[in-house]
C-alpha positions in Angstrom: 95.6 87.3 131.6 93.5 87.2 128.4 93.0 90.3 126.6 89.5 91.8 126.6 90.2 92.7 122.9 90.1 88.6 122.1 87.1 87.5 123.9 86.6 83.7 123.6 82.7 82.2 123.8 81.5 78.7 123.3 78.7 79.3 120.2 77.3 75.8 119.9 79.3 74.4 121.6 82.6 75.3 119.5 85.3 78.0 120.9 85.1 81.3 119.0 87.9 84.4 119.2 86.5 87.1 118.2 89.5 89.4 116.8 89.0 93.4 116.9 89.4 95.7 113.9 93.1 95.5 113.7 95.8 92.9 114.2 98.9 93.5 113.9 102.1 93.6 115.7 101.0 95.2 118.8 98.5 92.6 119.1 99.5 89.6 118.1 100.9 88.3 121.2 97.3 89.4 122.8 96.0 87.3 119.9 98.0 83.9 120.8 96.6 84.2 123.9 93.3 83.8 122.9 94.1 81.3 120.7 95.7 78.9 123.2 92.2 79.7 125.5 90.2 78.6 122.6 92.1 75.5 121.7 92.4 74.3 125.2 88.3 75.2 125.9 87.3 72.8 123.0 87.7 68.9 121.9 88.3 69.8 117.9 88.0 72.4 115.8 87.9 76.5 116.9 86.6 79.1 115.2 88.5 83.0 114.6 85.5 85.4 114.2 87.3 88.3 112.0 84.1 89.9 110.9 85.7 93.4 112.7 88.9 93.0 111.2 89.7 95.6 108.4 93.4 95.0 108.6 95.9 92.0 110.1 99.5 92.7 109.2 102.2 89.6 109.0 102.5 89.1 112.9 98.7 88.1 112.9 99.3 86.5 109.4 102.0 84.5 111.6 100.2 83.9 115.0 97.0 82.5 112.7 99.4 80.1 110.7 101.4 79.0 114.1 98.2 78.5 115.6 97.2 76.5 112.5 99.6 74.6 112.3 99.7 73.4 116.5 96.0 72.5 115.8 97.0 70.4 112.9 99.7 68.6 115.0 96.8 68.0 117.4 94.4 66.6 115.5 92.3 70.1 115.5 91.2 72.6 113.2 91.2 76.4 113.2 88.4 78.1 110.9 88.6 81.4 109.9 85.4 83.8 109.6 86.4 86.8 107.2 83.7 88.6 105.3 85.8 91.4 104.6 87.7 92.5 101.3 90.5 93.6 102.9 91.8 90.4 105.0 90.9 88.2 101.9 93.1 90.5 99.7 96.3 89.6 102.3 95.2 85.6 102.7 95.2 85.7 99.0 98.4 88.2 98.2 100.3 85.7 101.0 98.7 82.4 100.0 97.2 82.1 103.1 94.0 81.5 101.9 95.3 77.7 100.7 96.5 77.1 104.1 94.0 78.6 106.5 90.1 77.4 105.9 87.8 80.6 105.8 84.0 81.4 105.4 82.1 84.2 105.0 79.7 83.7 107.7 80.4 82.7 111.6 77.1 80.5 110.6 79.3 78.5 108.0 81.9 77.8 109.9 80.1 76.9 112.8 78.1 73.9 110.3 81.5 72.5 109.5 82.9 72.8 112.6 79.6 70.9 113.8 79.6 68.5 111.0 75.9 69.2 110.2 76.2 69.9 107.0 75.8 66.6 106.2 78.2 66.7 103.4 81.5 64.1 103.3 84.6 66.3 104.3 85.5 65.6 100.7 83.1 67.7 99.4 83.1 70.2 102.2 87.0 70.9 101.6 85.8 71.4 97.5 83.0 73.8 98.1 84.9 76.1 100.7 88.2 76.4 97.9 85.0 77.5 95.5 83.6 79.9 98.0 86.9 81.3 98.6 87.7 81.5 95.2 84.8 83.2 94.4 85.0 85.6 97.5 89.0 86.4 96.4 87.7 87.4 92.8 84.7 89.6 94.4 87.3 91.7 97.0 89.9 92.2 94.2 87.0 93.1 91.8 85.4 95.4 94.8 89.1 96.9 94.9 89.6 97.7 91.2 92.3 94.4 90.8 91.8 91.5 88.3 93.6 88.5 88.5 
């Protein structure tokens, strides 16, 4: 049974998870869940809408690479939406913000999971590492941390 915590939509046609304001390992297995309902409801990529979430430990670190990483095998793609200064801070303390593709806005995400962006995946893959770049300097600046 899916947890009501991870509610899976279609938004334009793409699978979204929206994750709550805490993942961690009480959750995580909740979290899967949703993840394998997302990936089997869509064709390609899916999208993890982590707007809420103020704090995601390593077993949400873990079930977001796993799931990764199955997508990848498949041919898919997970996107990551995370606004937030805190989750960036652990993608980049971990160096999970190499590995898993994030963007500030569900709106963002949703254009490259769409592919109307009109931009060669070249450049797309370029202009997120500067956004996330960018949005890692701004949350450890927001927190008092330089590089």
């Amino acid at each position: 049974m899916l947890d009501s915590r991870f509610p899976v939509e279609l938004v334009s046609g793409v699978p979204v998870v929206t994750a709550p304001e805490e993942i961690d390992i009480t959750s995580a297995h909740a979290l899967r869940s949703a993840l394998l309902t997302a990936a089997a409801s869509g064709d390609g990529t899916f999208v993890v809408d982590m707007t809420r979430t103020r704090f995601c430990d390593s077993a949400g670190l873990h079930t977001l690479v796993a799931a990764h990483r199955r997508a990848e095998n498949e041919g898919r793609r997970v996107l990551l939406v995370v606004p937030g200064a805190a989750v960036l801070r652990v993608l980049a303390i971990t160096g999970m913000d190499r590995v898993l593709p994030s963007f500030a806005s569900l709106t963002e995400a949703l254009a490259l999971a769409d592919g109307h962006d009109g931009q060669p995946a070249l450049a797309n893959d370029e202009r997120r590492r500067l956004a996330n770049d960018e949005r890692r300097r701004l949350a450890n600046d927001e927190q008092g941390h330089g590089w």
